[in-house]
ROGUDREN-87501 format. One record per residue: chain; residue in one letter; x, y, z of N, C-alpha, C in turn. Coordinates in Angstrom, 2 decimals. Each point is the difference from the previous one (the first is absolute). Layout:
N
SITE|papa|lummar|n_xx|n_yy|n_zz|ca_xx|ca_yy|ca_zz|c_xx|c_yy|c_zz
SITE|A|A|X|Y|Z|X|Y|Z|X|Y|Z
...
//
This chain:
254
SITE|papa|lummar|n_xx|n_yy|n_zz|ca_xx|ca_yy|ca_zz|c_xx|c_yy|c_zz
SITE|A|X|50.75|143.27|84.32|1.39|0.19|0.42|0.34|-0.85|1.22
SITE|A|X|-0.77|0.33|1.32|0.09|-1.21|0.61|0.23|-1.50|-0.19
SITE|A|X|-0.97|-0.40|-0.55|-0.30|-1.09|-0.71|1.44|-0.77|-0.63
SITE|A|X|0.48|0.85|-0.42|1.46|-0.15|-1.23|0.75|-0.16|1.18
SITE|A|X|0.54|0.87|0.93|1.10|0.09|0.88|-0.19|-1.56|0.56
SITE|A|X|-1.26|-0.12|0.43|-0.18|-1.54|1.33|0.25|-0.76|-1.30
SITE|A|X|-0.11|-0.23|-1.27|0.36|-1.09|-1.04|1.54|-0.10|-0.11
SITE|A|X|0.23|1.61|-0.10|2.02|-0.02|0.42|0.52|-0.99|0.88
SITE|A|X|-0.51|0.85|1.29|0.28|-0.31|0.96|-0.03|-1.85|0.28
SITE|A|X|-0.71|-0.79|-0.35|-0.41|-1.28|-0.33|1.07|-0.61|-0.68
SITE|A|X|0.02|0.28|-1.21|1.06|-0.62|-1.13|1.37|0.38|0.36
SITE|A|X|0.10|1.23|0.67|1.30|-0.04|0.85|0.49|-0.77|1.27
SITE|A|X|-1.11|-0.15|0.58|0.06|-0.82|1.28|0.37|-1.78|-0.18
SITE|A|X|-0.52|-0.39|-1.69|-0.07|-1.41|-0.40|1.49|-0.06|-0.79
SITE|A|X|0.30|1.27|-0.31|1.45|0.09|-0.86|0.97|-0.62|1.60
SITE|A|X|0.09|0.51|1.19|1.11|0.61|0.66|-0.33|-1.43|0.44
SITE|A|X|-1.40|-0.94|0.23|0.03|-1.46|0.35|0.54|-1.16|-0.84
SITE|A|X|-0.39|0.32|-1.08|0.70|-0.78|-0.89|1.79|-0.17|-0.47
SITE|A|X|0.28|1.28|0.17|1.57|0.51|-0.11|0.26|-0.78|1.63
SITE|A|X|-0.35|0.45|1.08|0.54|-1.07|1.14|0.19|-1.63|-0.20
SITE|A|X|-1.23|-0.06|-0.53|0.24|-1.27|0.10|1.15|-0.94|-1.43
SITE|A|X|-0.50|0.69|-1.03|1.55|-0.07|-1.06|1.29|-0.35|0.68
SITE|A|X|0.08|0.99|0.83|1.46|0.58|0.59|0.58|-1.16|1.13
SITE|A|X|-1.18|-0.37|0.54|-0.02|-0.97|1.20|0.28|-1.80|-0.53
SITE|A|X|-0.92|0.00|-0.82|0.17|-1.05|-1.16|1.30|-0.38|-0.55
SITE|A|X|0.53|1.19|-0.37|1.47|-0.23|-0.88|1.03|0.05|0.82
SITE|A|X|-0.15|0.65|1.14|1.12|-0.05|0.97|-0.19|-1.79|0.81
SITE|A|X|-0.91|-0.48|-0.05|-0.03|-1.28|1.06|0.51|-1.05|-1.50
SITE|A|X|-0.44|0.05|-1.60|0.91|-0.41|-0.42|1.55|-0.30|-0.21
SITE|A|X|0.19|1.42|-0.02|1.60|0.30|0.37|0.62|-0.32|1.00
SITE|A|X|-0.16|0.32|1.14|0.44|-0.11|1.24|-0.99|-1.02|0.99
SITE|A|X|0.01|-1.00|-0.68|-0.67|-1.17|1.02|0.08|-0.22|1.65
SITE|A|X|-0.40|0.74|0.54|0.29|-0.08|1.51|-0.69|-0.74|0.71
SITE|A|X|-0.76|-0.62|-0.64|-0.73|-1.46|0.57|0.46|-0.95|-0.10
SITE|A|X|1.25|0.08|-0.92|1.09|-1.06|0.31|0.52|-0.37|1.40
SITE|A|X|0.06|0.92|0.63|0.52|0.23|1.27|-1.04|-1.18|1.20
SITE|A|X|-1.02|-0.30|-0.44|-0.75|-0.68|1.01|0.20|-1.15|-0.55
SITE|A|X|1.20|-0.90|-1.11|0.27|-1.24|0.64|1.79|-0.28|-0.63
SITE|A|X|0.54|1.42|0.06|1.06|-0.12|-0.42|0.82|1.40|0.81
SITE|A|X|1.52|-0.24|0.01|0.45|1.57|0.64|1.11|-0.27|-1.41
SITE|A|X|0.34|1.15|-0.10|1.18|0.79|-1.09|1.13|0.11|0.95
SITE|A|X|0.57|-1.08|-0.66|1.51|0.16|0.50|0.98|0.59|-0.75
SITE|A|X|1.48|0.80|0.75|0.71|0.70|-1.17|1.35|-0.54|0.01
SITE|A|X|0.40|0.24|-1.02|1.89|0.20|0.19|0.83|0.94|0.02
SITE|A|X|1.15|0.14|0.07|0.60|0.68|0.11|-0.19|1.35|-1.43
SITE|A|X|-0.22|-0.25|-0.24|-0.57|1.06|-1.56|-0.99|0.22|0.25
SITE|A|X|-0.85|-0.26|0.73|-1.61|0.35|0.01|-0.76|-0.52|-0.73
SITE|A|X|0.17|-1.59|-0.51|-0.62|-0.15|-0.60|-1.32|-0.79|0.36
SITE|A|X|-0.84|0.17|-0.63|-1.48|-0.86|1.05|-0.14|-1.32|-0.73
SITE|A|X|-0.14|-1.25|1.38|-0.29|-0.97|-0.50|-1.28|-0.55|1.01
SITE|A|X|-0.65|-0.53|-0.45|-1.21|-0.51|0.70|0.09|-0.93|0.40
SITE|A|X|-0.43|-0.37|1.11|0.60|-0.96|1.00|-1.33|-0.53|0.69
SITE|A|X|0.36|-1.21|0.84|-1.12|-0.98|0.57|-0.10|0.04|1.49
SITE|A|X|-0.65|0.14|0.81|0.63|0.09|1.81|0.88|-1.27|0.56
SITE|A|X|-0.12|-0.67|-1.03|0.85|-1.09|0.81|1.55|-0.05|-0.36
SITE|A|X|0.03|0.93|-0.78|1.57|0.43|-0.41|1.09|0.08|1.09
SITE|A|X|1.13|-0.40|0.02|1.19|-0.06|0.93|-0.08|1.37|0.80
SITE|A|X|-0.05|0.88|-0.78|0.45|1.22|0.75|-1.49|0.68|0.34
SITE|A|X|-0.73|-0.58|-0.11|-1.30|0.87|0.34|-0.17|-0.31|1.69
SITE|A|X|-0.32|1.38|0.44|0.00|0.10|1.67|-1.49|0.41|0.22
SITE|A|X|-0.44|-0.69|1.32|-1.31|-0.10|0.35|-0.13|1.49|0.89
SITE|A|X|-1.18|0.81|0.14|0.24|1.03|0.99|0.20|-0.91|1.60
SITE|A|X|-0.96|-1.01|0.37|0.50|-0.79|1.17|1.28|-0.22|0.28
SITE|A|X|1.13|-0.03|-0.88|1.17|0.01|-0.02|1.00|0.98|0.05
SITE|A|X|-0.78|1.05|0.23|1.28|1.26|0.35|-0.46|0.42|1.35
SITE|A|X|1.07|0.49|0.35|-0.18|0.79|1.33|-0.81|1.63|0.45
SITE|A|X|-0.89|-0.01|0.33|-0.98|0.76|0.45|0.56|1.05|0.45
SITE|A|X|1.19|0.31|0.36|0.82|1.49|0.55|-0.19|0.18|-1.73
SITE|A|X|0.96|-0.75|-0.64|0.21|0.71|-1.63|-1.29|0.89|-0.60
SITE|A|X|-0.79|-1.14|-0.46|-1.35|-0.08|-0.42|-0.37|1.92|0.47
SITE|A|X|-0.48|0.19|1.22|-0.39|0.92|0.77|0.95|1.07|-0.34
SITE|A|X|1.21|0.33|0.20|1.05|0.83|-0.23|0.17|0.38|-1.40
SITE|A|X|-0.13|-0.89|-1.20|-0.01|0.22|-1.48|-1.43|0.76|-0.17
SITE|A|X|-1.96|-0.40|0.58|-0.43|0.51|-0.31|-0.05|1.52|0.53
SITE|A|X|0.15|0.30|1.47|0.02|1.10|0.47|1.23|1.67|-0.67
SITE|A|X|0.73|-0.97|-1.03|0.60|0.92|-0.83|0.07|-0.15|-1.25
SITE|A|X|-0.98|-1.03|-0.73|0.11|0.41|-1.04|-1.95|-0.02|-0.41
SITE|A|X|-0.89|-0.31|1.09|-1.20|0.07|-0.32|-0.77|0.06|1.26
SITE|A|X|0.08|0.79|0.89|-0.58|-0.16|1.50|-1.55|-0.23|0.44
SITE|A|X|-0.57|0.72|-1.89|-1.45|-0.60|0.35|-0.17|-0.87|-0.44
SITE|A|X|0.46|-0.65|-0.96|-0.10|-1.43|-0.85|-1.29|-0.92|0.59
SITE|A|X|-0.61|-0.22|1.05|-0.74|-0.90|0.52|-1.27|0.86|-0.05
SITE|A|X|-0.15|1.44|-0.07|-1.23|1.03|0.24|-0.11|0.31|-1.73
SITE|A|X|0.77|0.00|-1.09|-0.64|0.17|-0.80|-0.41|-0.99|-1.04
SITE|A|X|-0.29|0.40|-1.34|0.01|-0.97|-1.16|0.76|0.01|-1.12
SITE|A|X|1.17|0.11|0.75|1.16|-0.01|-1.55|0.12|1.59|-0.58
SITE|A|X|-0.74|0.57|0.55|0.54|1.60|-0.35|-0.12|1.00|1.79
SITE|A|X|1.18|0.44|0.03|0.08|0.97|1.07|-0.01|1.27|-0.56
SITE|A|X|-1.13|0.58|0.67|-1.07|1.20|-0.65|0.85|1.21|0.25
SITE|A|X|0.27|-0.26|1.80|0.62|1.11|0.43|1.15|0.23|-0.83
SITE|A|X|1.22|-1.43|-0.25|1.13|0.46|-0.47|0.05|0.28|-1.30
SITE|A|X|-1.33|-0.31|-0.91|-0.03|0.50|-1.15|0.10|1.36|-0.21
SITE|A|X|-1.39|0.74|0.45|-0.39|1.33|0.15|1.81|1.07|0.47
SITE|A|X|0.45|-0.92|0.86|1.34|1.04|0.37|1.33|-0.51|-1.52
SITE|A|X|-0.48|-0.72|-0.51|1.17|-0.29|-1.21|-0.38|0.72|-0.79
SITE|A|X|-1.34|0.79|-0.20|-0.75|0.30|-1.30|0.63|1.61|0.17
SITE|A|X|-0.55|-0.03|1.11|0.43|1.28|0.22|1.44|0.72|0.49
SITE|A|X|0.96|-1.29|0.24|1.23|0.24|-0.15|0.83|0.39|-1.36
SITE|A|X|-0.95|-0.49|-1.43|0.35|-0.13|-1.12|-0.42|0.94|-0.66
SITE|A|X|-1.68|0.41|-0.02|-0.39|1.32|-0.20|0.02|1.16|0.46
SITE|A|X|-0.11|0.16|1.05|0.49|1.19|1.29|1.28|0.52|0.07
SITE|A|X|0.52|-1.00|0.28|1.63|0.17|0.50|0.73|0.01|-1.30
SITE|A|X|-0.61|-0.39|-1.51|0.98|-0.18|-0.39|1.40|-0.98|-0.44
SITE|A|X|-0.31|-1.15|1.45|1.08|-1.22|-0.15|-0.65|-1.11|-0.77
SITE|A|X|1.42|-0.56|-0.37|-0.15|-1.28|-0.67|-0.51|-0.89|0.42
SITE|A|X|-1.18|-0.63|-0.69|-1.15|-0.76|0.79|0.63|-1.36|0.88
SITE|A|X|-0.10|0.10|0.50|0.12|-1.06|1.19|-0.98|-1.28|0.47
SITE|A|X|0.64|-0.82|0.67|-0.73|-1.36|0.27|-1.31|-0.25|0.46
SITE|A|X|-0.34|-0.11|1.73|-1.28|0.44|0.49|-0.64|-1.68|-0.10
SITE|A|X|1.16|-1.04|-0.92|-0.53|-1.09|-0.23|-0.56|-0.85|1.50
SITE|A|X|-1.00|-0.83|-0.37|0.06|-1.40|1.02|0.39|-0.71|-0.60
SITE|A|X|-0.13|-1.11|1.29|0.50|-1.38|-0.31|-0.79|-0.63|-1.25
SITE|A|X|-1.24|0.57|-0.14|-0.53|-0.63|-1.36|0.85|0.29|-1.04
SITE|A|X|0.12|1.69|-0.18|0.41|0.77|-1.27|1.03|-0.66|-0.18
SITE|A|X|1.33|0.04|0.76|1.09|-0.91|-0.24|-0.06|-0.77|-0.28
SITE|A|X|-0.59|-1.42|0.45|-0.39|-1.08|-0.10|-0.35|-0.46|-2.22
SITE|A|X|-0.87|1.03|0.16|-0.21|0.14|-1.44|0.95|0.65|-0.99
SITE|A|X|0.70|1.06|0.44|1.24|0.47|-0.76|1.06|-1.07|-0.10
SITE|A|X|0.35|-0.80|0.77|0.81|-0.89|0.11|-0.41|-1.28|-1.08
SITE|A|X|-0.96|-0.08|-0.02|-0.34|-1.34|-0.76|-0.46|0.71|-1.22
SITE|A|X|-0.24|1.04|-0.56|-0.21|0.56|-1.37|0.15|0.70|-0.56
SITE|A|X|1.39|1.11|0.51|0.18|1.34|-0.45|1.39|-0.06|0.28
SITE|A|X|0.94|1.16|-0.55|1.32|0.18|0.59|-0.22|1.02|0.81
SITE|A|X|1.33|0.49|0.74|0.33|1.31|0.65|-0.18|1.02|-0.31
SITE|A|X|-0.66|0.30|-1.13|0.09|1.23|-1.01|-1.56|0.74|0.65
SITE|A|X|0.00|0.63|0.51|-1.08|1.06|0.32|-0.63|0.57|-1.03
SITE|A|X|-1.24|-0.23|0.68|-1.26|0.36|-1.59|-1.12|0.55|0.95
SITE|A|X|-1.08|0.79|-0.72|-1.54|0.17|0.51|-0.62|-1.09|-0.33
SITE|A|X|0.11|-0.50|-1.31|-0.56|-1.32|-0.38|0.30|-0.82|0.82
SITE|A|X|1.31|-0.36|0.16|0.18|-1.30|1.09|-0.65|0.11|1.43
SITE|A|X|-0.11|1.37|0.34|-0.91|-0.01|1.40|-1.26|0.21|-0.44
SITE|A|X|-0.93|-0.08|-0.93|-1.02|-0.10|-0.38|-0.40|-1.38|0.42
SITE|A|X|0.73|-0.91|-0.93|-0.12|-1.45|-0.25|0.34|-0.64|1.63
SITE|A|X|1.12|0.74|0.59|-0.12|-0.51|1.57|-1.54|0.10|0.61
SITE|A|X|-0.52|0.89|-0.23|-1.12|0.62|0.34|-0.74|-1.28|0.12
SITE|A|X|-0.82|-0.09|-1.03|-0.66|-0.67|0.02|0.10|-1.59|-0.38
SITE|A|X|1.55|-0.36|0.42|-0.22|-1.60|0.35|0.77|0.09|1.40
SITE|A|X|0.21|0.88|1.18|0.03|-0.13|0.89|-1.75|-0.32|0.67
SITE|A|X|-0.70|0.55|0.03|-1.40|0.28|0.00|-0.12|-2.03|-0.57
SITE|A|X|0.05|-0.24|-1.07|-0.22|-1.79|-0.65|0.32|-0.42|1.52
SITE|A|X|1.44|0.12|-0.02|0.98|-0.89|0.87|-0.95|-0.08|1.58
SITE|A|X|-0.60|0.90|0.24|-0.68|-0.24|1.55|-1.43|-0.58|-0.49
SITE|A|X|-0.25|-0.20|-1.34|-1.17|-0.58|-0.11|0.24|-1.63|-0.04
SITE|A|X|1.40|-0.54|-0.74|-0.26|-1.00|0.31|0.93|-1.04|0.58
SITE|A|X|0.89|1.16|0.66|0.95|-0.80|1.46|-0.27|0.88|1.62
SITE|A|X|-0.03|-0.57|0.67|0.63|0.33|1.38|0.70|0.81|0.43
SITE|A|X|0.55|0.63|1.02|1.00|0.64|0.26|1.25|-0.85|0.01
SITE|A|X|-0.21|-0.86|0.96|1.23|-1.08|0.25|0.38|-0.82|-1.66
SITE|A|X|-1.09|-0.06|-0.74|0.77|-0.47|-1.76|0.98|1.35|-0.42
SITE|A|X|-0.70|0.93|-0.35|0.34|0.96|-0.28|1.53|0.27|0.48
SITE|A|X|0.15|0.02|1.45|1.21|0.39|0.57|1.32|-0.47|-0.09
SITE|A|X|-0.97|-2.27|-0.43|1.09|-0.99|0.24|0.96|-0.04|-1.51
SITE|A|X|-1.09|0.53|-1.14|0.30|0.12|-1.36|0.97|1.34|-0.11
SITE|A|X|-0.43|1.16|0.72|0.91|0.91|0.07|2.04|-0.52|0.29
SITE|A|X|-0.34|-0.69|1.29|1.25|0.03|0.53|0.72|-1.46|-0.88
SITE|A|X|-0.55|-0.57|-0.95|0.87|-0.79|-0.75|0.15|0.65|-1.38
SITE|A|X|-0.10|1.28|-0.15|0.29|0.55|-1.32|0.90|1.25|0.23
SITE|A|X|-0.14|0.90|0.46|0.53|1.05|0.43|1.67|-0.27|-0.16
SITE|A|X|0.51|0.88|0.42|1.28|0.49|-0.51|0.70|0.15|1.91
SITE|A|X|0.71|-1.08|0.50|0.63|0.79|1.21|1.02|-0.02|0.42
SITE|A|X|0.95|-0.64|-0.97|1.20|0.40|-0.09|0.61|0.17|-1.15
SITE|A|X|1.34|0.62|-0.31|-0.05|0.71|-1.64|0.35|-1.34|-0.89
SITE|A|X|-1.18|0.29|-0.86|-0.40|-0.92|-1.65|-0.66|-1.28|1.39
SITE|A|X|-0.56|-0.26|0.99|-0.08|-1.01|0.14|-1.83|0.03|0.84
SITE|A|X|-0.25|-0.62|-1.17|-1.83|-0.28|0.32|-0.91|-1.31|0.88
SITE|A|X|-0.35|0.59|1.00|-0.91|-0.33|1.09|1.26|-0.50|1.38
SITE|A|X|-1.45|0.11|0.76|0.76|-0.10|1.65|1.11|-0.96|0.17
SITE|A|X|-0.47|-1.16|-0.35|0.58|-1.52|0.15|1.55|-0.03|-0.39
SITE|A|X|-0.13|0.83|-1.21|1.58|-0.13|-1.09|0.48|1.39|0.59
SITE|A|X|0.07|0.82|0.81|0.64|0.97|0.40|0.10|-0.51|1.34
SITE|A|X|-0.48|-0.26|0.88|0.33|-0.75|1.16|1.29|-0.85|0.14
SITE|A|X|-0.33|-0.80|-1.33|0.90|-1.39|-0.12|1.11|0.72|-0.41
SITE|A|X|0.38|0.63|-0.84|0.77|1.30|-0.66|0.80|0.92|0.87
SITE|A|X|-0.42|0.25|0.93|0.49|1.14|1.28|0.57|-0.20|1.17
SITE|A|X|-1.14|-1.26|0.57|0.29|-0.60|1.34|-0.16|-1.58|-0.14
SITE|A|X|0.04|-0.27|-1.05|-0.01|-1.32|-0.22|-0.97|-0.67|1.16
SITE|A|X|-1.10|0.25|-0.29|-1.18|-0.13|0.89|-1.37|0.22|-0.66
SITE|A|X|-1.05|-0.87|0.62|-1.50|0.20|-0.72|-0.22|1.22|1.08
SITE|A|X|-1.44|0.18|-0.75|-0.67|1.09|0.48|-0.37|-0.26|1.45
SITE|A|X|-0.53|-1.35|0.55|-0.16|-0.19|1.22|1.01|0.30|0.84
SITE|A|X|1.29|0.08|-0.60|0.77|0.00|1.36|1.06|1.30|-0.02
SITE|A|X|-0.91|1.02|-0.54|0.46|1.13|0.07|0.06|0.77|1.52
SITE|A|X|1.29|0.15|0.42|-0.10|1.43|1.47|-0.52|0.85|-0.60
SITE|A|X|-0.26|0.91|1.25|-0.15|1.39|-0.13|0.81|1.04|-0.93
SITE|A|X|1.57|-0.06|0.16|0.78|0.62|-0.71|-0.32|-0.41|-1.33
SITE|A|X|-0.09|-1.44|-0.03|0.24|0.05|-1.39|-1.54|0.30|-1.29
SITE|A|X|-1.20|-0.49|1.17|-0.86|1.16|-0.74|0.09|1.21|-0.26
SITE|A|X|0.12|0.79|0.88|0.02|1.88|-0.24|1.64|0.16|-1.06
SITE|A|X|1.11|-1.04|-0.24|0.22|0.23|-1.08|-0.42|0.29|-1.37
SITE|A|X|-0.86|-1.44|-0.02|-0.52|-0.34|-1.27|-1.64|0.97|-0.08
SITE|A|X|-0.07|0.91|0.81|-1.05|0.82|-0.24|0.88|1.19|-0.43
SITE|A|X|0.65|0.08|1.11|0.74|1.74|-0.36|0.93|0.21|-1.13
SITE|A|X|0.31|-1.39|-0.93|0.67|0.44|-1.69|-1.30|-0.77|-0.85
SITE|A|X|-1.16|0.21|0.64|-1.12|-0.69|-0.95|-0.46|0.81|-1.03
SITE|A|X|-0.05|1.45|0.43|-0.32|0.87|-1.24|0.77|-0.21|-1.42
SITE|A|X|1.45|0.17|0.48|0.87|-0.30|-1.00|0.80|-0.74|0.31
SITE|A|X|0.65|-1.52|-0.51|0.55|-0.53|0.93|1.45|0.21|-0.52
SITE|A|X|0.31|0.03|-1.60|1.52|0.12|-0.56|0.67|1.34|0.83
SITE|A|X|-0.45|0.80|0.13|-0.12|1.44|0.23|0.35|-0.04|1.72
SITE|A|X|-1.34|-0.19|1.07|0.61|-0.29|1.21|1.05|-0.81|0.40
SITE|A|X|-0.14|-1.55|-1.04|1.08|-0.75|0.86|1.54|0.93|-0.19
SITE|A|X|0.07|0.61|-0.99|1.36|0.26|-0.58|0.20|1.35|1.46
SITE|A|X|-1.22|0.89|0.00|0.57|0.41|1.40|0.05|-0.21|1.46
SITE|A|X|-0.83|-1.01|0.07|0.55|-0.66|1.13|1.07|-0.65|-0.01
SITE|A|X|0.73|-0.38|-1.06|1.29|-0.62|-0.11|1.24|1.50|0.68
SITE|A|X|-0.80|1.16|-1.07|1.39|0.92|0.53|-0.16|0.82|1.07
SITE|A|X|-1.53|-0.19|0.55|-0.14|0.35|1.90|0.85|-0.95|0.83
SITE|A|X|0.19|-1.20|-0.46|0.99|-0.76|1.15|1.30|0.27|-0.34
SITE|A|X|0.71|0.03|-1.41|1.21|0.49|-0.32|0.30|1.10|0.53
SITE|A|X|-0.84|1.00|0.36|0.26|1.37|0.00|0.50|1.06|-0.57
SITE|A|X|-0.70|-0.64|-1.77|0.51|1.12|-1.19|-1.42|0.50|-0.27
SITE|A|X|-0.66|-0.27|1.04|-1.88|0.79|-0.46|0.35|1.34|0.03
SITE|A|X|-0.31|0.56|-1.35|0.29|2.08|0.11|-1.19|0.70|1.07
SITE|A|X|-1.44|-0.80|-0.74|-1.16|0.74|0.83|-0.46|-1.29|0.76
SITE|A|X|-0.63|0.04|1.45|-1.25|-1.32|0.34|-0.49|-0.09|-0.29
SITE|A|X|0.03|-0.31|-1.35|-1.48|-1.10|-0.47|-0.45|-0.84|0.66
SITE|A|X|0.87|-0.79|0.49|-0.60|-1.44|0.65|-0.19|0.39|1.26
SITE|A|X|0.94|0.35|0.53|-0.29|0.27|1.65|-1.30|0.97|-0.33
SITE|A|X|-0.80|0.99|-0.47|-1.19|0.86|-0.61|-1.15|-1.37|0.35
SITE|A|X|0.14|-0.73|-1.17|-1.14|-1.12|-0.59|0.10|-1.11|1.08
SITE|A|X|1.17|-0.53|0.73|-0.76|-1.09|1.25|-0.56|1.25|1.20
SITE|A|X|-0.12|1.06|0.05|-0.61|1.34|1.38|-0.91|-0.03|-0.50
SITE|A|X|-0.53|-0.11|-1.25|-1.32|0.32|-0.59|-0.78|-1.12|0.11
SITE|A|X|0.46|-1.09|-0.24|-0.54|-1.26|-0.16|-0.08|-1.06|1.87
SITE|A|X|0.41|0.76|0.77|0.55|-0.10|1.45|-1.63|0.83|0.33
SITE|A|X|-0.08|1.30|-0.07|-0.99|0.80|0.12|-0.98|-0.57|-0.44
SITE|A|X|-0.65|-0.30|-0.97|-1.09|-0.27|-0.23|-0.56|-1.45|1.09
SITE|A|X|1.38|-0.80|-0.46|-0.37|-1.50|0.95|-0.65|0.80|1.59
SITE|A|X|0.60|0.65|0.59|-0.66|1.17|0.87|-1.41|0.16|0.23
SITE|A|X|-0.28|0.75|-1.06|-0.66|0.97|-0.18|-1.68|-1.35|-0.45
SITE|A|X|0.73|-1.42|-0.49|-1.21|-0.84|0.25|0.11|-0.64|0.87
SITE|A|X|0.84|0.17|1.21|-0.51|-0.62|1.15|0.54|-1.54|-0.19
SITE|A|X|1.14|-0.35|-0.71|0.92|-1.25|-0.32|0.81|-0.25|1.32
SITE|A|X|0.88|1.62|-0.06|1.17|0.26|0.81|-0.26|1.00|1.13
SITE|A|X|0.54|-0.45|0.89|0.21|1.17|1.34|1.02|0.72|-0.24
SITE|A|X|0.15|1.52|0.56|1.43|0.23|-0.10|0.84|-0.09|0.68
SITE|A|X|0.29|-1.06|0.94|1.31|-0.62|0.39|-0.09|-0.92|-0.88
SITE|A|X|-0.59|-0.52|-0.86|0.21|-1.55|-0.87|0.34|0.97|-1.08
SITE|A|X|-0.20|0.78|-0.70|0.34|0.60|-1.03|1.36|0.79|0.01
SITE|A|X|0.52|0.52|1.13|0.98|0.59|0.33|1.04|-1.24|-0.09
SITE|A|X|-0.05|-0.87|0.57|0.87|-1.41|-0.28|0.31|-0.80|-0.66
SITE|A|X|-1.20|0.08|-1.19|-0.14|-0.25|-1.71|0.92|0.64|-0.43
SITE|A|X|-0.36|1.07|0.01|1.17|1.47|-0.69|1.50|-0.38|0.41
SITE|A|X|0.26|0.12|1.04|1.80|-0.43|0.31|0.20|-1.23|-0.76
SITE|A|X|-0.88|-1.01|-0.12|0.34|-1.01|-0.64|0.11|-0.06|-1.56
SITE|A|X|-0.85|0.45|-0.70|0.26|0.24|-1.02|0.50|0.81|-0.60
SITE|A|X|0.78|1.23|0.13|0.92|0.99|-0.05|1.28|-0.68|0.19
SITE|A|X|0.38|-0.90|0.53|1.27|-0.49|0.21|-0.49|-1.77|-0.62
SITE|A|X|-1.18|-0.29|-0.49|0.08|-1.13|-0.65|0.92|-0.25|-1.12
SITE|A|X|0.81|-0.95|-0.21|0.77|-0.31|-1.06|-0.89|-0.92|-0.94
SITE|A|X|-0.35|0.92|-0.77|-0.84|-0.52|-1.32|0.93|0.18|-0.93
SITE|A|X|-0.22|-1.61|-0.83|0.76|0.23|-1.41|-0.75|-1.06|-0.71
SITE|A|X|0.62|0.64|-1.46|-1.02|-1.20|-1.21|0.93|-1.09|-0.49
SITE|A|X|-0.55|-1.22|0.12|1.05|-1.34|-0.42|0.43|0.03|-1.11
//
């Protein structure tokens, strides 16, 4: 009887290795994310992915943006990004259990990898599968880029102003400006409607009109003000002076 169980136990142990590696196999077919180490996915206005070369017009170098941004985008949308490997453990464990526990509709918890990879191979549509497959080609992605690849490929794909993909073409788009020569204001804009940008810009449009029903926006630049804080970016007399300024900034879309 023994004997039988440790033979179980065996052929089960070679089942659950073999099924990994199947799974791992067919997903790096599908979702090629090693593309990414000599190409970035550029989008359009539809989302559509096209694969692209670094020497492309609109492709922006991380040396080329401004280091307030850079710092301010990761401290709110990935603050450990540099301490882990493409999966944040802590913010997983609190999504898991925001979804099973609590009950709520599963939620993000993404990094800059996971995105990074949703962006170049998946839609918006929330799945377990799709955070499966984040899973484990975030984990690829630190095997065979850098942080600084990783980050520079992030910020030319992403979404940061509405329908409009990577830093360079929302810059040029907003403030008619590259990433290098972004102020202050006009970073903690383009962070604080980064979650959603169709969605924030439209209420930061009616926080300056003054047809906003609830603060959303005035809410999301205090939050995004705070954290810059809270990593030691901003003092609070520099943050207090941010705030008057952008509360009465006249932002609009061309």
């Amino acid at each position: 009887m023994h004997k039988f169980l440790k033979n179980k136990a065996f052929f089960m142990l070679i089942g659950v290795v073999l099924t990994t590696l199947s799974f791992t196999l067919y997903i790096n077919i599908k979702y090629p994310a090693k593309k990414l180490k000599k190409a970035y996915c550029s989008k359009d206005s539809k989302g559509k992915v096209t694969w692209r070369g670094f020497n492309h017009h609109n492709y922006n170098y991380l040396r080329k943006t401004k280091k307030f941004f850079v710092k301010s985008l990761l401290i709110n949308e990935d603050w450990g990004f540099y301490d882990h490997w493409g999966i944040d453990v802590r913010q997983l464990f609190l999504a898991i259990s925001d979804t099973i526990v609590d009950g709520k509709k599963l939620r993000g918890a993404s990094t800059v990898e996971q995105q990074l990879i949703k962006n170049c191979f998946f839609s918006n549509e929330r799945s377990y599968f799709r955070k499966i497959v984040e899973f484990f080609l975030s984990l690829e992605l630190n095997m065979i880029l850098n942080k600084r690849q990783i980050l520079e490929r992030y910020l030319n794909t992403v979404e940061f102003a509405p329908k409009i993909y990577s830093l360079k073409k929302a810059t040029n788009y907003l403030f008619s400006k590259n990433p290098s020569e972004l102020d202050r204001i006009e970073s903690i804009i383009l962070v604080a409607i980064f979650p959603n940008p169709s969605y924030y810009s439209a209420q930061w449009l009616k926080m300056i009109e003054g047809t906003e029903v609830k603060p959303i926006m005035s809410n999301r630049i205090k939050r995004v003000l705070s954290m810059l804080r809270l990593g030691k970016v901003l003092d609070e007399n520099e943050s207090e002076l941010l705030e008057l300024e952008l509360m009465n900034y006249e932002f609009s879309l061309p």
